[in-house]
Backbone as CSV, one residue per row, in Angstrom:
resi,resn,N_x,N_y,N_z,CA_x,CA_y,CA_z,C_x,C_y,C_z
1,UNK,43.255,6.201,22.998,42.569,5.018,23.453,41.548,5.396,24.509
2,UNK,42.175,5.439,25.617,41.276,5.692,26.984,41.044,7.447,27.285
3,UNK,41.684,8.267,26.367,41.545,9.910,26.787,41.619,10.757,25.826
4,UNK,40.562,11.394,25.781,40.608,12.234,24.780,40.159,13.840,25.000
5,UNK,40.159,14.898,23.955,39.743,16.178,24.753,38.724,16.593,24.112
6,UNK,37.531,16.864,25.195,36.575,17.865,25.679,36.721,18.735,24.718
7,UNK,35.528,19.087,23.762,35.026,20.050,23.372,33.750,20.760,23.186
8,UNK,34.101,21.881,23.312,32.856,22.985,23.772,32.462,23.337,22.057
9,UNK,30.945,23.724,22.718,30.119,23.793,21.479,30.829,24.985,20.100
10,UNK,31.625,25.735,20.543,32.117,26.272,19.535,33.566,26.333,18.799
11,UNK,34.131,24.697,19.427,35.338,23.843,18.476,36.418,24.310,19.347
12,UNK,36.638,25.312,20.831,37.579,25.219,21.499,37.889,23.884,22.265
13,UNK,39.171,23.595,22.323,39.534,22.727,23.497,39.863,23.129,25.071
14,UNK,39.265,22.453,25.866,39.305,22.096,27.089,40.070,21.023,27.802
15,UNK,39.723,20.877,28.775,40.164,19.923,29.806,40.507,18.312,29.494
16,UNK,41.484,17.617,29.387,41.249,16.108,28.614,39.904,15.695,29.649
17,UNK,39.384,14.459,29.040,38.950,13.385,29.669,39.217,12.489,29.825
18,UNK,39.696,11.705,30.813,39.665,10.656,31.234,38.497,9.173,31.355
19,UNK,38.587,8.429,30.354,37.859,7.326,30.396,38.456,5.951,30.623
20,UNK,38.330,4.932,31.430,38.501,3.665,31.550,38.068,3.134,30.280
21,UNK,38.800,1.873,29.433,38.475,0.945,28.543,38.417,-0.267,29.126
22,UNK,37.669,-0.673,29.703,36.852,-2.067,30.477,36.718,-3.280,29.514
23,UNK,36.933,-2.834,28.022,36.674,-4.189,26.937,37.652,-5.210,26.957
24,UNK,38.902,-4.457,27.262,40.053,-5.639,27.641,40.097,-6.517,28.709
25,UNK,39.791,-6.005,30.475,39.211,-6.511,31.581,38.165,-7.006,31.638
26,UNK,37.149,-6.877,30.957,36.018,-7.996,31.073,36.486,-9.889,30.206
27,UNK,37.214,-8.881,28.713,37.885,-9.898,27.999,37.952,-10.715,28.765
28,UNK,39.183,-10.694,29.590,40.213,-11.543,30.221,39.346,-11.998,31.648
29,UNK,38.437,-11.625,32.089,37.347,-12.217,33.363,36.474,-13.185,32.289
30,UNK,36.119,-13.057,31.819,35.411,-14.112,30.781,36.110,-15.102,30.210
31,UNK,37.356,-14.926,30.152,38.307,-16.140,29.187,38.712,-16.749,30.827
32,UNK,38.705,-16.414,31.651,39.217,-17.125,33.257,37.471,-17.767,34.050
33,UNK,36.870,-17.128,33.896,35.584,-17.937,33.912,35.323,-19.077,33.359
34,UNK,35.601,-19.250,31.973,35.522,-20.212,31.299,36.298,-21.739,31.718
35,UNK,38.047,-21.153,31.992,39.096,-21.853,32.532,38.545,-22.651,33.442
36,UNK,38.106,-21.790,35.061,37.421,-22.450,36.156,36.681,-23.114,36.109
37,UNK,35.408,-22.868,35.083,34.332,-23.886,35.061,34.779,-25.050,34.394
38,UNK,35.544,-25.215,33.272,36.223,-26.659,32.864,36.912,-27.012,33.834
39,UNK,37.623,-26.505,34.681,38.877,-27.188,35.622,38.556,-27.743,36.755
40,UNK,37.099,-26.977,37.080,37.201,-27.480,38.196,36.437,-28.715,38.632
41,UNK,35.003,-29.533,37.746,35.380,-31.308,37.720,36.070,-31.586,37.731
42,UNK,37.690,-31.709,37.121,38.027,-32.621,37.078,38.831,-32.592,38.402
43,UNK,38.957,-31.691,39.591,39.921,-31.371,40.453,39.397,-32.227,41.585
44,UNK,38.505,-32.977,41.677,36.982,-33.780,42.686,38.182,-34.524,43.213
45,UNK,38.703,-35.448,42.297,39.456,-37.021,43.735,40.875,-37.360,42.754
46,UNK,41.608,-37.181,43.262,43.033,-37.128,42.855,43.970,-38.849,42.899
47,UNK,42.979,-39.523,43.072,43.742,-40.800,43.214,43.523,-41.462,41.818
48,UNK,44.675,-42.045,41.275,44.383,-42.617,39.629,43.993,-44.283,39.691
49,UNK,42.787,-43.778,39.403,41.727,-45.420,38.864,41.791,-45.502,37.659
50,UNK,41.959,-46.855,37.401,41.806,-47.385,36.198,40.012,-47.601,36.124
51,UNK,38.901,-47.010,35.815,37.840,-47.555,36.164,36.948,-48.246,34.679
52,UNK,36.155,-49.149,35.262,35.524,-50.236,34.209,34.547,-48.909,33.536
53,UNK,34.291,-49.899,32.071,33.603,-48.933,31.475,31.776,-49.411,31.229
54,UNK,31.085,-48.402,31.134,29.466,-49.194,31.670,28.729,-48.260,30.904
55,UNK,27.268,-48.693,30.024,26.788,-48.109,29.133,25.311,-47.134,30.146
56,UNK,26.124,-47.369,31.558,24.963,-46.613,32.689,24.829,-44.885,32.920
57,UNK,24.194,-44.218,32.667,24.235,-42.895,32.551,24.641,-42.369,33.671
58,UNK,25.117,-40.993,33.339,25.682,-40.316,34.892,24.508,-39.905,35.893
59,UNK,24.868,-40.140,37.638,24.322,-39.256,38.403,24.766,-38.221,38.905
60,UNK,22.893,-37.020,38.656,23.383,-36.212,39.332,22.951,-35.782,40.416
61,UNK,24.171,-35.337,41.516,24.043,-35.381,42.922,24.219,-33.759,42.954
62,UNK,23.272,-33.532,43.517,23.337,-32.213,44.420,24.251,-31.454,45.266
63,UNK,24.655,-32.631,46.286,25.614,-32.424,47.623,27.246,-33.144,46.638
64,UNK,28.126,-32.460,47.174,29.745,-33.537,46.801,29.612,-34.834,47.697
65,UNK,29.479,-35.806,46.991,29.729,-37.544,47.768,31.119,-37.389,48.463
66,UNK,31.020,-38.976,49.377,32.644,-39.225,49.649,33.036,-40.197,48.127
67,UNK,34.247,-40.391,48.166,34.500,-40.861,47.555,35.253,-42.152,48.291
68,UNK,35.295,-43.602,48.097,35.998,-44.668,48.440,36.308,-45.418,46.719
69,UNK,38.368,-45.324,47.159,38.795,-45.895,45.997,39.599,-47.218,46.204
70,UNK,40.078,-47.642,45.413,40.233,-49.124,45.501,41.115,-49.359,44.199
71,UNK,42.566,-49.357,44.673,43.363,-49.303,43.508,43.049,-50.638,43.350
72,UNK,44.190,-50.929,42.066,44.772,-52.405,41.680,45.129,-53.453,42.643
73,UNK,46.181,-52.869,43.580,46.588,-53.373,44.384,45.888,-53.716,46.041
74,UNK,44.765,-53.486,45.693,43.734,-53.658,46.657,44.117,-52.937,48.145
75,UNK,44.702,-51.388,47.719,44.891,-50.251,48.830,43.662,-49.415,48.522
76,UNK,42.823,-48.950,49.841,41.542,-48.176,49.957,41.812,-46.824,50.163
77,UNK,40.968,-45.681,49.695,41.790,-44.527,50.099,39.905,-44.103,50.591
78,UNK,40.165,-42.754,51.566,38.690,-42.196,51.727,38.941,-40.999,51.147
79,UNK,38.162,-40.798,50.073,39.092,-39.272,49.179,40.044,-39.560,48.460
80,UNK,41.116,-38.759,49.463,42.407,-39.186,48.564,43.614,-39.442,49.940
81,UNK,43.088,-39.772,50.703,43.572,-40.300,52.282,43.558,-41.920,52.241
82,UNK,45.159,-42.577,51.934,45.258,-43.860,52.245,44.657,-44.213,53.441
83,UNK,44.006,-45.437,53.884,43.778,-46.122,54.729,43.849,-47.821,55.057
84,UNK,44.160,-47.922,56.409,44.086,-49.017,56.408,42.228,-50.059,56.145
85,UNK,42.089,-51.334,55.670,40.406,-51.673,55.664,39.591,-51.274,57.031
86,UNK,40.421,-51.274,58.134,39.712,-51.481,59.704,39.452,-50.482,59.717
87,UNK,39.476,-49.199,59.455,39.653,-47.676,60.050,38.618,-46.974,59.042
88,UNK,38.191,-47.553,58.066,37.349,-47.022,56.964,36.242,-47.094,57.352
89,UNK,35.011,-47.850,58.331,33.669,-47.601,58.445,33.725,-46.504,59.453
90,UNK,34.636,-46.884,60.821,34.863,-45.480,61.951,34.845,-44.178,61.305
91,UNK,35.693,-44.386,60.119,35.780,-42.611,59.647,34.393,-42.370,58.384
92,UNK,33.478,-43.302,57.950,32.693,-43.033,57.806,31.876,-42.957,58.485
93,UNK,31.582,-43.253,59.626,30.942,-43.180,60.687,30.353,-41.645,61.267
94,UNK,32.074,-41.174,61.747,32.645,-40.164,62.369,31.989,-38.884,61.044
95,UNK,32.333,-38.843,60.162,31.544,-38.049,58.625,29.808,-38.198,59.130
96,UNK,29.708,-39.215,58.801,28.249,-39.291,58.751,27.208,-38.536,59.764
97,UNK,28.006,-38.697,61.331,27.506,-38.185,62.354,27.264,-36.550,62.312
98,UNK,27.889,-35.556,61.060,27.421,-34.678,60.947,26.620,-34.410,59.657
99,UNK,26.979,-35.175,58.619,25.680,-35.420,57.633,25.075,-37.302,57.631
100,UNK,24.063,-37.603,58.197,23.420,-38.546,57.939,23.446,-39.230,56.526
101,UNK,22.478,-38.331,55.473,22.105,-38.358,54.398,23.633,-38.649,53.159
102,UNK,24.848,-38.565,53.877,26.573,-37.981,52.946,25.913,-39.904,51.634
103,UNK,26.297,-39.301,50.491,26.407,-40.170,49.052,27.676,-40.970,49.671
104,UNK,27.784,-42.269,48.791,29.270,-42.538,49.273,29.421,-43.664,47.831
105,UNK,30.369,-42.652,46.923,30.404,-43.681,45.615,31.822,-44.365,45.733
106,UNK,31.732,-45.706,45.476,32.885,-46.825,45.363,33.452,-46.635,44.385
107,UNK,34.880,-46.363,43.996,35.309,-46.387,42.728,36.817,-47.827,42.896
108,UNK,36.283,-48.937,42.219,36.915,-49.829,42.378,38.154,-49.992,40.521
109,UNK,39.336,-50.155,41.009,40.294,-50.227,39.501,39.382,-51.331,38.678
110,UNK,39.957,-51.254,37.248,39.300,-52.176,36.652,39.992,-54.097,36.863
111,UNK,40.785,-53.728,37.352,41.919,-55.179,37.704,41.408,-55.644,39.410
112,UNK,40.850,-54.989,40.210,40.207,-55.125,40.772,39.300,-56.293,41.063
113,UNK,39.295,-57.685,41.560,38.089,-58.128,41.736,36.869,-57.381,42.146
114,UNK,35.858,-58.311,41.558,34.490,-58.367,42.049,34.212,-58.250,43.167
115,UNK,34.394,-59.132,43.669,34.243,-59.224,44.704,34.951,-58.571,45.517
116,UNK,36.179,-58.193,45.741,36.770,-57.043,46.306,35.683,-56.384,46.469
117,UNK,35.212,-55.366,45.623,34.695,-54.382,45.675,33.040,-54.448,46.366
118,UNK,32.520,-55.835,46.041,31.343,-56.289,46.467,31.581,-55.804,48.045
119,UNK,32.709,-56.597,48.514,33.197,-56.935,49.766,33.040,-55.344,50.540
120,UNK,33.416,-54.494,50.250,33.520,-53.156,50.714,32.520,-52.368,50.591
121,UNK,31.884,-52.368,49.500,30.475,-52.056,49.636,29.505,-52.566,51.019
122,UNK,29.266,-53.851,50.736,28.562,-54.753,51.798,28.993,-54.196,53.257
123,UNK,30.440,-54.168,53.333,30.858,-53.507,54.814,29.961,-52.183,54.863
124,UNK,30.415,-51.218,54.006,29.846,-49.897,54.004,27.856,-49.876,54.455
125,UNK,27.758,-50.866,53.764,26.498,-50.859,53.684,25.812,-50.906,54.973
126,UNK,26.439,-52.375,55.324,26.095,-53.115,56.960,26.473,-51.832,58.117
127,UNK,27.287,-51.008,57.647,27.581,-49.812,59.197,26.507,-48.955,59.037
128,UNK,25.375,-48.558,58.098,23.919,-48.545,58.265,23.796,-47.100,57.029
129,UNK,25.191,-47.462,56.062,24.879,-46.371,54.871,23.895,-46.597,53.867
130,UNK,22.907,-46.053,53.827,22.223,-46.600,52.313,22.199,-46.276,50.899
131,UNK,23.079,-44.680,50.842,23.461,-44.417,49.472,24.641,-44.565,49.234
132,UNK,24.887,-45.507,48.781,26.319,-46.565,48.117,26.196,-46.546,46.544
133,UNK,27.545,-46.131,45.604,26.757,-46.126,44.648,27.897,-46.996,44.349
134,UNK,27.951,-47.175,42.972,29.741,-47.827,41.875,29.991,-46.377,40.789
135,UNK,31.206,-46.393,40.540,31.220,-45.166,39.430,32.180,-46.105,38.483
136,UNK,31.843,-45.739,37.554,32.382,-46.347,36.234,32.868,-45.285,35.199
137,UNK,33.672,-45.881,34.174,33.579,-44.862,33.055,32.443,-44.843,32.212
138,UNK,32.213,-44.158,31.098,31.723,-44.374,30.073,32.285,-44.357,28.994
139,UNK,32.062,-45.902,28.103,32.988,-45.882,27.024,32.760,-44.573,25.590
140,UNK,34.346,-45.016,25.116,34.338,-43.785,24.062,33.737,-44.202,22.974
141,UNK,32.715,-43.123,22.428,32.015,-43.210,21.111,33.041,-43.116,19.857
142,UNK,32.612,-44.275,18.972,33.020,-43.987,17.700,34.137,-46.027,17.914
């Protein structure tokens, strides 16, 4: 496989050689490359939304957004950090003060009122954020 022996121009043997076979180790760095790059969208926000489905195309953002979620049960998380409603503009606040510019997409359940979600936005908005987005699904083809 990897060693074989050295021969001199007139069919004596010599010294083995020693060669590395690298076709198996690259193999297996390429099949784990692959792994990471699928795995790692989906690893973004760990809290389970039911989210509405919308025929609106995806954005794409440059920087990672915050994320604000909004189960069923009308509990808010920042990320994936329960919170109480009062404590959610302070700690966007407190974020913001080292990026100004931070995305901040709402992901509200689909059982969720409207207005719920209106409602939290509008707060977000009024503490002087201006990129507020909604994230939705997109429904399945076919």
């Amino acid at each position: 496989m990897g060693a074989g022996l050295k021969r001199s121009g007139n069919g004596r043997r010599h010294r083995p050689m020693g060669e590395i076979n690298v076709t198996p180790f690259v193999d297996v760095m390429l099949v784990l490359l692959i792994v990471f790059m699928v795995t790692a969208p989906l690893l973004t926000v760990g809290v389970e939304v039911d989210l509405p489905k919308t025929q609106a195309g995806q954005i794409n953002a440059d920087a990672a957004p915050l994320v604000v979620s909004i189960k069923d049960d009308g509990t808010l998380y920042l990320q994936e950090t329960e919170m109480p409603p009062d404590q959610l503009i302070p700690r966007l606040q407190a974020i913001s003060n080292a990026n100004p510019g931070v995305r901040i997409f709402v992901r509200g359940d689909a059982a969720v009122a409207y207005g719920d979600v209106l409602g939290v936005m509008g707060r977000i908005q009024a503490a002087g954020f201006e990129r507020v987005a909604l994230v939705a699904r997109l429904p399945e083809q076919g």
